[in-house]
VOGU-3710 file (C-alpha; in Angstrom, 3 decimals, decimal comma):
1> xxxxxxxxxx> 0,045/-12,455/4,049  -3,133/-10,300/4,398  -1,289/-7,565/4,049  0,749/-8,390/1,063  -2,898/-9,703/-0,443  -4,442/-5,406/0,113  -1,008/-4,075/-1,166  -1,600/-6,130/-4,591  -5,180/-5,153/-4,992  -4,162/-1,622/-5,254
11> xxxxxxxxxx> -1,384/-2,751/-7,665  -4,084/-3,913/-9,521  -6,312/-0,840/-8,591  -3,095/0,960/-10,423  -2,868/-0,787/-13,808  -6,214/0,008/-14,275  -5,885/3,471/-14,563  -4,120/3,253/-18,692  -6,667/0,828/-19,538  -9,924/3,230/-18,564
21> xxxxxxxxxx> -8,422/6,301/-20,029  -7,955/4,078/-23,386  -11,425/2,673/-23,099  -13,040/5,900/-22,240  -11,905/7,297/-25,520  -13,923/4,461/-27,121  -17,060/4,088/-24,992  -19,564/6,769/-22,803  -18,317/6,001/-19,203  -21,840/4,758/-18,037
31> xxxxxxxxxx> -22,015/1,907/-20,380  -18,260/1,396/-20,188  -19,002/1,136/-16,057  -21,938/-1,402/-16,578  -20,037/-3,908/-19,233  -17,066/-4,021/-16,944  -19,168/-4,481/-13,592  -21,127/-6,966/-15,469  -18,356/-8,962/-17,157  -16,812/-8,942/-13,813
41> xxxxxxxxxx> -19,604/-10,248/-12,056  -20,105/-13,284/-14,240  -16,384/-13,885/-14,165  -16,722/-14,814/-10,796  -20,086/-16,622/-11,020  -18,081/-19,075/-13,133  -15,726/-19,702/-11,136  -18,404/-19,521/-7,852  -20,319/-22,713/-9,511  -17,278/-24,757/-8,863
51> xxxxxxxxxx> -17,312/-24,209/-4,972  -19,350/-25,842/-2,175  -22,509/-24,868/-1,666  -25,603/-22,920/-3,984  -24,192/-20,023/-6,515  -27,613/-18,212/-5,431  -27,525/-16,364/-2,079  -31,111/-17,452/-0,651  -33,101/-15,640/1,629  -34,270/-11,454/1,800
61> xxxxxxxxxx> -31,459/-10,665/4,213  -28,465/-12,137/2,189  -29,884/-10,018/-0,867  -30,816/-6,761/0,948  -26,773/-7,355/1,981  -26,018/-7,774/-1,640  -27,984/-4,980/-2,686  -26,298/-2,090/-0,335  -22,758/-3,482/-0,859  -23,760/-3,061/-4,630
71> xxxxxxxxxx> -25,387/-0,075/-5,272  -22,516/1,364/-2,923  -19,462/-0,162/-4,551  -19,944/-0,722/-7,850  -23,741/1,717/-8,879  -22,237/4,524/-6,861  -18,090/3,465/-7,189  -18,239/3,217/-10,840  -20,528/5,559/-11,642  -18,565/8,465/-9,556
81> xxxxxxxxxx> -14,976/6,942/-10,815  -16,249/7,303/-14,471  -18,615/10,490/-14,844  -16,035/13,008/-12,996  -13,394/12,014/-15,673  -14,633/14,906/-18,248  -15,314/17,080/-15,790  -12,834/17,575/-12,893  -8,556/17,843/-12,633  -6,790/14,041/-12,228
91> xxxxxxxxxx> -4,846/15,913/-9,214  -8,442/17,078/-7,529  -10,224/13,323/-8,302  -7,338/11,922/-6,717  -7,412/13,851/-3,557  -11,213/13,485/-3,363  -11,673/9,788/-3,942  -8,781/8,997/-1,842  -10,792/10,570/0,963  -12,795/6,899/1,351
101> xxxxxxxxxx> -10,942/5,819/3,912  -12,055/8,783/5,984  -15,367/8,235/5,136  -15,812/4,670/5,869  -14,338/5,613/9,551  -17,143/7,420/10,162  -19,914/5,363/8,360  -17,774/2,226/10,402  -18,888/4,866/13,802  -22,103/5,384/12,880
111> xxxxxxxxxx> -22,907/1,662/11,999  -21,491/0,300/15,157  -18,974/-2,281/12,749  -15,880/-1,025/13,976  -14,058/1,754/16,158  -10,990/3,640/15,526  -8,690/5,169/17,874  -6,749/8,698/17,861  -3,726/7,105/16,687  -5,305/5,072/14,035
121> xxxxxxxxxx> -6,958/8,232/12,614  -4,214/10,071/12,427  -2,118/7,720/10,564  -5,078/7,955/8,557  -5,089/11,461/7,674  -1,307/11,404/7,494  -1,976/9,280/4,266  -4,308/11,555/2,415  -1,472/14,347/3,588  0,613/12,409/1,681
131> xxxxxxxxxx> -1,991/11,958/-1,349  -2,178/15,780/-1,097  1,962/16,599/-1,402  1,986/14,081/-4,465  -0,779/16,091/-6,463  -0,182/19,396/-4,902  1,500/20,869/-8,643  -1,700/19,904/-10,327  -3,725/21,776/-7,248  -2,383/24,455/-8,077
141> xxxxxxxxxx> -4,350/24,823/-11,474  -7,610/23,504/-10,202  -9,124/26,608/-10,174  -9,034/26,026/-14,586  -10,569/22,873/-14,511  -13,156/23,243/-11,178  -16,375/21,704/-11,846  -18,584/21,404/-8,677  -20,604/18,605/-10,544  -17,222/16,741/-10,870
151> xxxxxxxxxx> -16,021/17,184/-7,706  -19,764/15,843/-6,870  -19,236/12,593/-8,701  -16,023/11,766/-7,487  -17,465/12,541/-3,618  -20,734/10,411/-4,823  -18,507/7,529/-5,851  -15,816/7,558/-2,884  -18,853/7,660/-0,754  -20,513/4,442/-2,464
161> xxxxxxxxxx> -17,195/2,779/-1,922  -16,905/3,540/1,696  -20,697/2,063/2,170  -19,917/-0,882/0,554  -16,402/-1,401/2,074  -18,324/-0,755/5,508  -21,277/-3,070/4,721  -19,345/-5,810/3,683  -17,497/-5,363/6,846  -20,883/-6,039/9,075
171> xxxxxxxxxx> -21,936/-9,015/7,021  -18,256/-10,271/6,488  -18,629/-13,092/9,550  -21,567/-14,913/7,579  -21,335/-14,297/4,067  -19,362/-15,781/1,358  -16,469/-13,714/-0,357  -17,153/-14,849/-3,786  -21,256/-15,058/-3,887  -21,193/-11,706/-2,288
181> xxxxxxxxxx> -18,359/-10,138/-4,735  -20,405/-11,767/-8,072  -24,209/-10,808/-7,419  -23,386/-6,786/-5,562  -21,159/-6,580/-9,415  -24,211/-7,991/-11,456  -26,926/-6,001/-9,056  -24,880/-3,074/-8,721  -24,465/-2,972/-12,552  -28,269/-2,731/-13,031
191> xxxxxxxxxx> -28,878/1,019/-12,210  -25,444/1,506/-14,312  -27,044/0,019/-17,461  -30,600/1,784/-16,911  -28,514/5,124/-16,416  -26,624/4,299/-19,776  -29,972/3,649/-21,218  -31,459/6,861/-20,668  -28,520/9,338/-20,783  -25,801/7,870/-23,346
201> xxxxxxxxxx> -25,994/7,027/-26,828  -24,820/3,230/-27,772  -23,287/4,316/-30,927  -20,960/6,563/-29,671  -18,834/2,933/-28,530  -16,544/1,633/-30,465  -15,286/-1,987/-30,579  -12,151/-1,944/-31,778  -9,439/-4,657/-30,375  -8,102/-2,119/-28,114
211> xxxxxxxxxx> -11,411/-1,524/-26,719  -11,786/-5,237/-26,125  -8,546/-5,288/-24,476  -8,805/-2,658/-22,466  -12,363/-3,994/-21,146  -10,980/-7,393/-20,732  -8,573/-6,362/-18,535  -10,907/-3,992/-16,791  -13,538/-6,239/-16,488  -11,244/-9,610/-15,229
221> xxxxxxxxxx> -7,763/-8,542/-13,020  -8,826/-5,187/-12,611  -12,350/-5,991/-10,834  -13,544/-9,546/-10,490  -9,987/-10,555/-9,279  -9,301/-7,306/-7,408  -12,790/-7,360/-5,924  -12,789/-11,084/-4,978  -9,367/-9,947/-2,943  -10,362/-6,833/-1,673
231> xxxxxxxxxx> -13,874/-8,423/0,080  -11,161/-11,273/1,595  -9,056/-8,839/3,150  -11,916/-6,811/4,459  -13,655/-9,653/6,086  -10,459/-10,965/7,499  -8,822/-7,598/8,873  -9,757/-4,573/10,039  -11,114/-2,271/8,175  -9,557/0,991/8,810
241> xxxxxxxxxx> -6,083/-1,008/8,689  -6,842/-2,757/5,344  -8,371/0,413/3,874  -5,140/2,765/4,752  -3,429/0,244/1,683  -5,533/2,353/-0,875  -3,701/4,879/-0,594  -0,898/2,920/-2,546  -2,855/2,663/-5,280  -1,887/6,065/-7,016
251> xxxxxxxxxx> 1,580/5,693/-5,593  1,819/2,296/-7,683  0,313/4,749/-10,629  3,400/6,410/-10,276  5,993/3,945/-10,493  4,523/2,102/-12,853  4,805/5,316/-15,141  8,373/5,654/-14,278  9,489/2,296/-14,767  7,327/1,404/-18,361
261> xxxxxxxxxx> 6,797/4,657/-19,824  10,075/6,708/-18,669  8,396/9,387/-16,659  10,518/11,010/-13,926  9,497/11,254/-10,351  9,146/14,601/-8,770  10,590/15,783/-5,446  6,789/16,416/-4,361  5,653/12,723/-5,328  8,906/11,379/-3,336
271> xxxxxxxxxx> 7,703/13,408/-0,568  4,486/12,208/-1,039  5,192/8,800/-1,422  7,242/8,514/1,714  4,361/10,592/3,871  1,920/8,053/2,780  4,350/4,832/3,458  5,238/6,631/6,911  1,066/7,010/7,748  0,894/3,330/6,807
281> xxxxxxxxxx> 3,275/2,268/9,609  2,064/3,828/12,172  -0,943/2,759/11,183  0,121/-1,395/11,769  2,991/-0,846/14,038  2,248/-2,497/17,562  0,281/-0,014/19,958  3,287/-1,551/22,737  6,476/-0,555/20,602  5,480/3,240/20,476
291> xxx> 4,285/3,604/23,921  8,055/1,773/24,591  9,697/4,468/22,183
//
């Protein structure tokens, strides 16, 4: 069941991906970052004031917590996700950001939350291979479309997400799922909104009913729900395990292309797609069957 919970977050990671490029056409991506994060957090501050217990985490730790799990997931996330559209290849942002899960193994290491061992690592890297093979055409023009600031966003923002992932991990036993996934989306929208502020222009945004759609579903399935999930998973399984399902997420991107919009699948992306399902295996299959095999 856990499982089948991180595989649909990254099918909702995936549907995503039409909706920004739509909404990106009609708002600067800072501000665009801070209504969704914002919209998301309230979302789920609605819904937190009908559970047990205060909707306000209380005490310095709980919002320190709150605070790093923000600024890395959603400040950093977003921010990264959104400012290295403009300015780097989709093939080269995909490779990059999908490097998280490597990240958060070593932050994991560093932090003392969790360990990993050869095997698991492996099966890690043998899922960014597979990330690789499916983006490899688009690799091969990088060198038109190289922007070192872009490739800096997109390693700022899969870096944010592999703190918070990883800090949410180490305060997973204690804290609650949905106070925790509200307030780091609210506080983590704050430098978002002050970085709008000072570098955008509000009148470049347009509201148009697309726009409102397209943040709607942003803002609600797309991150309150997907969030809500995602934190779940993380404080129930391991995190190494859990985070190896992200790299469905542009494999759903695929299919979901093929199936509603008629696009044909590649040999490389088949290739790719069964590397990726292959590092995911080996990743959860039992430690006993393969030393058996």
């Amino acid at each position: 069941m856990l499982k089948l919970k991180a595989v649909f977050v990254c099918l909702l990671w995936a549907l995503c991906y039409p909706f920004i490029s739509i909404a990106l056409s009609e708002s600067p991506p800072l501000y665009l970052a801070f209504v969704r994060s914002i919209l998301a957090g309230a979302t789920l501050l609605l819904f937190g004031m009908g559970s047990p217990g205060s909707v306000i985490p209380r005490g310095w730790s709980n919002w320190q917590s709150i605070g790093i799990v923000g600024f890395g997931y959603t400040s950093l996330g977003f921010s990264g996700m959104f400012l290295a559209g403009s300015l780097v290849s989709p093939g080269l942002a995909t490779v990059v950001s999908n490097s998280q899960p490597m990240i958060a193994v070593a932050l994991a290491y560093v932090l003392a939350v969790e360990r990993v061992t050869k095997r698991q690592l492996a099966a890690l890297t043998i899922g960014l291979v597979g990330i690789i093979a499916i983006v490899l055409p688009s690799l091969h023009h990088v060198q038109n479309n190289l922007s070192v600031g872009g490739i800096g966003f997109v390693l700022l923002g899969a870096l944010g997400v592999a703190l918070g992932n990883v800090w949410m991990k180490k305060i997973a036993v204690e804290a609650s799922v949905l106070r925790v996934s509200a307030w780091q989306l609210i506080v983590g929208s704050i430098p978002l909104g002050v970085a709008a502020l000072v570098l955008e222009d509000p009148s470049a945004i347009v509201l148009g009913p697309e726009m409102l759609i397209s943040l709607l579903v942003l803002a609600i399935p797309g991150t309150a729900l997907a969030t809500f999930m995602w934190f779940h998973v993380l404080k129930v399984g391991k995190l190494h395990r859990m985070n190896a399902f992200t790299f469905l997420t542009p494999l759903f991107a695929l299919l979901i292309g093929a199936v509603f919009m008629g696009e044909v699948l590649q040999t490389n992306e088949l290739i790719g797609t069964a590397i990726i399902i292959g590092g995911i295996l080996i990743l959860h299959w039992p430690s006993s069957r393969i030393q058996s095999v």
